[in-house]
C-alpha positions as CSV (number, residue, x, y, z in Angstrom):
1,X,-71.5,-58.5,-9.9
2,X,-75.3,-59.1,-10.3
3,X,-76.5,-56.8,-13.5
4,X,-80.3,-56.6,-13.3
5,X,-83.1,-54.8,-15.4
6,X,-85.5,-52.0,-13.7
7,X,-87.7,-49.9,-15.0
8,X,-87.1,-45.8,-13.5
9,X,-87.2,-42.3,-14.4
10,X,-83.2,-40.9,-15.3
11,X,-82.0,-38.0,-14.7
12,X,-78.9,-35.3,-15.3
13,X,-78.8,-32.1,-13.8
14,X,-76.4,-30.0,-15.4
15,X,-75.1,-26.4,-13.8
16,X,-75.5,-23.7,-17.0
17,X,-72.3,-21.9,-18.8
18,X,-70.2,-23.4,-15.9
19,X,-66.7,-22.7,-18.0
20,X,-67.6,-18.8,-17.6
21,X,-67.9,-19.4,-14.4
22,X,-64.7,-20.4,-13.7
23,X,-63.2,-18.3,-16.4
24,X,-64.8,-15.1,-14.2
25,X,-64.7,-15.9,-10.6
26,X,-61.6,-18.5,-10.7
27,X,-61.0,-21.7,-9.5
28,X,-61.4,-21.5,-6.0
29,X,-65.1,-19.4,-5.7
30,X,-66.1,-21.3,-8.7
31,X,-66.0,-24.3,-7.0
32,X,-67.6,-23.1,-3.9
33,X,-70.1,-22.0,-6.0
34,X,-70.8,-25.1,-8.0
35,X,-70.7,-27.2,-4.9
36,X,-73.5,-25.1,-3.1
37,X,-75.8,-25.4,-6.4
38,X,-74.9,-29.2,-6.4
39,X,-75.6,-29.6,-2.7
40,X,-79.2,-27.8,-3.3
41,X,-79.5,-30.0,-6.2
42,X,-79.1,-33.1,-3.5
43,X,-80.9,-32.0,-0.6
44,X,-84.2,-32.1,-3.3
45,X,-83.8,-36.1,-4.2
46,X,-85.2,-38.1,-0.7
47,X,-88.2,-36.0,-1.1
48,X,-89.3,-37.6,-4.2
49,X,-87.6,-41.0,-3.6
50,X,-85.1,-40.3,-6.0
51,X,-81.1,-41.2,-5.3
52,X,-77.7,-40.2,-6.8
53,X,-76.2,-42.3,-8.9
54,X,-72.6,-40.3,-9.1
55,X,-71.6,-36.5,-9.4
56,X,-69.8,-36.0,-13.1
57,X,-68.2,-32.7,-12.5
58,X,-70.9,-29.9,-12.7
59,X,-73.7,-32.0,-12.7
60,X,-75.5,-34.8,-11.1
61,X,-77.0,-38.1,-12.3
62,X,-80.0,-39.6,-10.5
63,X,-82.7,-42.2,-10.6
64,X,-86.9,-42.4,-9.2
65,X,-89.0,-44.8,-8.9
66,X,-91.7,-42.8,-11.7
67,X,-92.0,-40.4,-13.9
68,X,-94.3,-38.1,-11.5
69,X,-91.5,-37.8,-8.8
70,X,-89.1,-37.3,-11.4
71,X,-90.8,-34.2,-12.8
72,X,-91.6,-33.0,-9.5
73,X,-87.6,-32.8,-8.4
74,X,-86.8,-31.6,-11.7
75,X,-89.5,-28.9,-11.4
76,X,-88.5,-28.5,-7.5
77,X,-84.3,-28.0,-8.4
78,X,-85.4,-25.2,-10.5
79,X,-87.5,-23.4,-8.8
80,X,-84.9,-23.5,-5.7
81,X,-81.4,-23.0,-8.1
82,X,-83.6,-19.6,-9.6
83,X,-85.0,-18.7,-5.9
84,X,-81.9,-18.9,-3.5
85,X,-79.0,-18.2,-5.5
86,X,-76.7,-20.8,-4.1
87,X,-72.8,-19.6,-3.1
88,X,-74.5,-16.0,-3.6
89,X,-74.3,-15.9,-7.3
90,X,-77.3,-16.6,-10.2
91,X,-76.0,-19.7,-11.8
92,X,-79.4,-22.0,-13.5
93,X,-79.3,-25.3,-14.5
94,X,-80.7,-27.3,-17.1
95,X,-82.0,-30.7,-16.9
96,X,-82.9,-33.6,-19.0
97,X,-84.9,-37.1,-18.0
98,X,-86.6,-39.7,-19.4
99,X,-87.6,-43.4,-18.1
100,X,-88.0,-46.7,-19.3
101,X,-85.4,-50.1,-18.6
102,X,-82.3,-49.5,-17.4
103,X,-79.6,-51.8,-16.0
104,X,-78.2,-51.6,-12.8
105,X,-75.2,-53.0,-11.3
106,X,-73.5,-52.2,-8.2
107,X,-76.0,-49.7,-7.7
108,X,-75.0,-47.7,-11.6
109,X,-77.0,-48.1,-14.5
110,X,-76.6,-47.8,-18.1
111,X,-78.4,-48.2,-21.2
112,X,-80.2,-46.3,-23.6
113,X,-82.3,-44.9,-21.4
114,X,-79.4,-43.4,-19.8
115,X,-77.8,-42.2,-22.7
116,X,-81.1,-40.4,-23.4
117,X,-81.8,-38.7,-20.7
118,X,-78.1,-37.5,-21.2
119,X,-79.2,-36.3,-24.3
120,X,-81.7,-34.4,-23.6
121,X,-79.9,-31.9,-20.5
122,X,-77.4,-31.4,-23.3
123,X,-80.1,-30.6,-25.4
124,X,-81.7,-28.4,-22.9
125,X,-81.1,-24.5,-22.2
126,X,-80.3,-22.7,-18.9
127,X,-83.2,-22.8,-16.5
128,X,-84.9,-25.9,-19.0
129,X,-86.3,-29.0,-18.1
130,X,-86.7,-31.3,-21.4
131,X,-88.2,-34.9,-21.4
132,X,-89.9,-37.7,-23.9
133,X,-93.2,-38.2,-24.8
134,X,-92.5,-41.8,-22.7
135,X,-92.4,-39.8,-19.2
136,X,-95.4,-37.8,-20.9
137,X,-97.3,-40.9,-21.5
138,X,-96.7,-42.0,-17.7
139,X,-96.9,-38.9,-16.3
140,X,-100.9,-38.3,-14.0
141,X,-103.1,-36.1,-15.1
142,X,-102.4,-33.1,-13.1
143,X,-99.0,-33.5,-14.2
144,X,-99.8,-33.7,-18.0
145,X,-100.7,-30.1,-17.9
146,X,-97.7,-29.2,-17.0
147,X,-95.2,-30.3,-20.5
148,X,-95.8,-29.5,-23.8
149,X,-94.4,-30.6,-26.9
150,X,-91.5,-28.0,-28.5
151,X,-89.6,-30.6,-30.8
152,X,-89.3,-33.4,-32.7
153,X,-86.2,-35.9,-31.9
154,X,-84.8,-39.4,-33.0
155,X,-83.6,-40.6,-29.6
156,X,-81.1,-43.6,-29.6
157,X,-82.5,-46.8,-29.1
158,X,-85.7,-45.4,-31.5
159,X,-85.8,-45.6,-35.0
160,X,-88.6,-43.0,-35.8
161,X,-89.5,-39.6,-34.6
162,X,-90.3,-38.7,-30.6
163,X,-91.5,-35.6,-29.2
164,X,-89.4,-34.1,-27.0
165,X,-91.5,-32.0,-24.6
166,X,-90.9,-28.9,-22.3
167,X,-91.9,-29.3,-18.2
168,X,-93.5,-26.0,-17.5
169,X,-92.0,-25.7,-13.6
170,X,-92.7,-22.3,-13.5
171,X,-96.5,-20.9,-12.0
172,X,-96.0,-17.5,-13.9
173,X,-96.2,-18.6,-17.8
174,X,-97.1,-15.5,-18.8
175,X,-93.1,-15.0,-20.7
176,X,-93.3,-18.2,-21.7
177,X,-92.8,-17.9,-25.9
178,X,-95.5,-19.7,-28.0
179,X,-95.2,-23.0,-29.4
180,X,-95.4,-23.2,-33.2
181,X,-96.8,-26.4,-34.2
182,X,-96.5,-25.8,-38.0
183,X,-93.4,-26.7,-38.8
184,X,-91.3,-30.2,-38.1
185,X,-88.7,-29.2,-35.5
186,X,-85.9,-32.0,-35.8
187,X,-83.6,-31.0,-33.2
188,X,-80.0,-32.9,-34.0
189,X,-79.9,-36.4,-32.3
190,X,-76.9,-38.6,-30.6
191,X,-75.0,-38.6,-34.0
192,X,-72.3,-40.9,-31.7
193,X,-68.8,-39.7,-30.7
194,X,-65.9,-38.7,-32.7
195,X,-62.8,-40.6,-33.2
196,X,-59.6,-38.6,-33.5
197,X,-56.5,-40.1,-34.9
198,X,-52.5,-39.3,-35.4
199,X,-50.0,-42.2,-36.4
200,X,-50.9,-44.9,-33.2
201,X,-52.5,-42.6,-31.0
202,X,-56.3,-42.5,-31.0
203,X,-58.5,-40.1,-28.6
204,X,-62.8,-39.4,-28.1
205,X,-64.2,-36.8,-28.0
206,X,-67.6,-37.6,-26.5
207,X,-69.8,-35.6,-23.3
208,X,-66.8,-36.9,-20.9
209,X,-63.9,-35.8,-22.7
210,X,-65.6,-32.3,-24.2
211,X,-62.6,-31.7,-26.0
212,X,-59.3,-31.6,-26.7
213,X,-56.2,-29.8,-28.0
214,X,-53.7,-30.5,-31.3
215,X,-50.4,-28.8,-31.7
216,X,-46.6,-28.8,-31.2
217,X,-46.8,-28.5,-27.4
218,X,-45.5,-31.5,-24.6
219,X,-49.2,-31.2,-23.2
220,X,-51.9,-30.9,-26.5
221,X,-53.5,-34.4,-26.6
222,X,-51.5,-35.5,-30.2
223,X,-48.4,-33.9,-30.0
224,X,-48.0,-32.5,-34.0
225,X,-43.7,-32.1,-34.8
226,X,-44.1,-29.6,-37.7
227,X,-42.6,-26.7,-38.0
228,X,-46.1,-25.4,-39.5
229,X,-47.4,-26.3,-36.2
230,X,-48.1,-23.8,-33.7
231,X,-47.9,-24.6,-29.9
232,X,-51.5,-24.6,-29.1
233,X,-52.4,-25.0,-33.1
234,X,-55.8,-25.8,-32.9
235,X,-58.9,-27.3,-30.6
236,X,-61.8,-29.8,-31.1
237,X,-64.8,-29.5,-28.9
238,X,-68.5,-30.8,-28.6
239,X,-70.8,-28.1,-28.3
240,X,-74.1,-29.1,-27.3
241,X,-74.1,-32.2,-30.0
242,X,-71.9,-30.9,-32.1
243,X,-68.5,-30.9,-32.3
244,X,-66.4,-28.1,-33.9
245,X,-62.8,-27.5,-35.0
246,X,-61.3,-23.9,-33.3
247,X,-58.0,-22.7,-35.1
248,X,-55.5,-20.6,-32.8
249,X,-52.5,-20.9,-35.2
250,X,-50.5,-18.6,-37.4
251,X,-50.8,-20.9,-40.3
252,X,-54.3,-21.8,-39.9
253,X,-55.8,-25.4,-40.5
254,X,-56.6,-27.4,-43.6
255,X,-59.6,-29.5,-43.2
256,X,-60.1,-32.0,-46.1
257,X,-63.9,-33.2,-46.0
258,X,-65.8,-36.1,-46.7
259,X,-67.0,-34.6,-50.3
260,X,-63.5,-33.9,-51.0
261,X,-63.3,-30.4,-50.2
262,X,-60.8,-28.4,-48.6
263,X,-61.1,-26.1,-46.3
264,X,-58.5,-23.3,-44.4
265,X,-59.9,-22.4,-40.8
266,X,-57.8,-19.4,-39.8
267,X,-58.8,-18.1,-36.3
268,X,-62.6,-19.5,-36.7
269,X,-64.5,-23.0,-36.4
270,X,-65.5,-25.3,-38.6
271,X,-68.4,-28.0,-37.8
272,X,-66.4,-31.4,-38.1
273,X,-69.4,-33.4,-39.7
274,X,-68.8,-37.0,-40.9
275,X,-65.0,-38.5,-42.0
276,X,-62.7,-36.1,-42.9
277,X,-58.4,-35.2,-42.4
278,X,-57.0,-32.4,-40.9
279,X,-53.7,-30.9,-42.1
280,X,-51.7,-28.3,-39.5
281,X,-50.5,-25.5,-41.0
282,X,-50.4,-26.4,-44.6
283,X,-52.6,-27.8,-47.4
284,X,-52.7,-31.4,-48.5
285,X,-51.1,-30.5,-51.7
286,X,-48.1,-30.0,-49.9
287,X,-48.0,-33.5,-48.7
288,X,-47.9,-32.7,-45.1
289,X,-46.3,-35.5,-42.4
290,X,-48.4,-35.5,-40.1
291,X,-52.6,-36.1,-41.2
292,X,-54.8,-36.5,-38.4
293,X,-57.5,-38.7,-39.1
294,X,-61.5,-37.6,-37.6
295,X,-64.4,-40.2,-37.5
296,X,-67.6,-40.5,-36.0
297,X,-67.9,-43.6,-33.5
298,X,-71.8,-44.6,-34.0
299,X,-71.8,-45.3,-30.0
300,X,-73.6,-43.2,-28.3
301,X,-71.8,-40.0,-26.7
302,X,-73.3,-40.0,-23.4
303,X,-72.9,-43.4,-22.8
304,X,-72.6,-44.2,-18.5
């Protein structure tokens, strides 16, 4: 396998809130639905030069030659997603590129570039198109007038501050809310993954495994034997670039933090930041079994 280094414009194309979808219309029209938005999505790409690189569940990763062509299709996917309404229902997507070297082998690519662009559509809100002040830089000047700077980020592979801009792909701008410029806007960055452990077994939550599920049942991801332990005890997922702890139990969860605190999450969340242990369904002073171990993993979560 020949790995070789090019220089493009990345991009994911997400579909917006697609678990309510699901949750609302069920399986079946959900997926018709998602498929028409995806398909739309597709048909937009050999107009600009761009190609798919793969289809990760609801969303789409591609690649173009510049940053012009890249902002046009992102701009383009909008306005058709908000316009025709694909499978008959108003679903929006957001979207996220940027462009610089990536590596490509067997027609994939990776890198940081990748993992940025990533970042970004998880950064982004329904019917939002976010990018870096690299495809801003690149971009012609017709183009230019079309993004505007809304944030301050520090994107993987960087070591000081970016601006993450805004692609205004709508003509009417008259809604559009005003940008304050006074105050520094860090938005959180690509903290890395998180590493959750119990005994031997050792599972990631990162953008491809969203999240997962701890309890006493034969199908949660770490399997707690406790009679504290509730079935379905407790859940962690990433939201947006976080990742949160959700309690379901009876007993509630005991969540020791890296300052040494404890904390009992009954039927809430808890933001999971930095090393900590989670007890099920009593405190540490008890001496629990079973301790699950959480840890960040400094790789990136949206590496491809």
């Amino acid at each position: 396998m020949v790995r070789q280094t090019h220089h493009m414009a990345v991009m994911f194309a997400d579909i917006s809130d697609s678990t309510s979808l699901y949750q609302k219309l069920g399986d079946g029209a959900a997926r018709n639905i998602v498929n028409a938005c995806l398909e739309m999505v597709n048909g937009v790409l050999a107009r600009y030069d761009g190609r798919l690189v793969k289809t990760i569940g609801d969303e789409v990763m591609c690649v173009f030659p510049d940053a012009d062509r890249a902002v046009l299709a992102a701009s383009d996917m909008q306005a058709q997603v908000s316009a025709a309404r694909p499978g008959n229902y108003p679903v929006s997507i957001h979207i996220g590129l940027h462009c610089g070297p990536v590596l490509v082998e067997d027609n994939d690519v990776f890198g940081d570039t990748v993992n940025v662009a990533a970042y970004l559509r998880a950064a982004a809100t329904a019917e939002q198109i976010l990018t870096t002040d690299a495809v801003e830089r690149c971009l012609s000047a017709a183009l230019k007038t079309c993004v505007r700077p809304i944030f301050n980020a520090v994107l993987k592979g960087n070591d000081h501050e970016s601006k993450v801009f805004q692609v205004l792909w709508r003509s009417d701008r008259t809604e559009l809310t005003d940008v304050n410029l006074q105050p520094s806007k860090m938005i959180p960055g690509d903290t890395g993954a998180l590493l959750v452990t119990l005994d031997e077994e050792r599972v990631r939550v990162d953008q491809w495994r969203s999240g997962i599920v701890i309890g006493r049942a034969k199908d949660c991801d770490l399997i707690v034997s406790d009679v504290y332990a509730s079935r379905r005890h407790l859940s962690i997922k990433l939201v947006r670039t976080h990742f949160y702890l959700f309690d379901h139990s009876i007993n509630g969860t005991f969540v020791s933090l890296g300052s040494g605190e404890e904390v009992h999450v009954l039927r809430r969340e808890l933001l999971l930041d930095g090393t900590g242990q989670i007890h099920v369904g009593r405190s540490r002073e008890e001496r629990p079994p079973r301790v699950i171990n959480f840890e960040p993993d400094r790789r990136s979560m949206y590496r491809v």
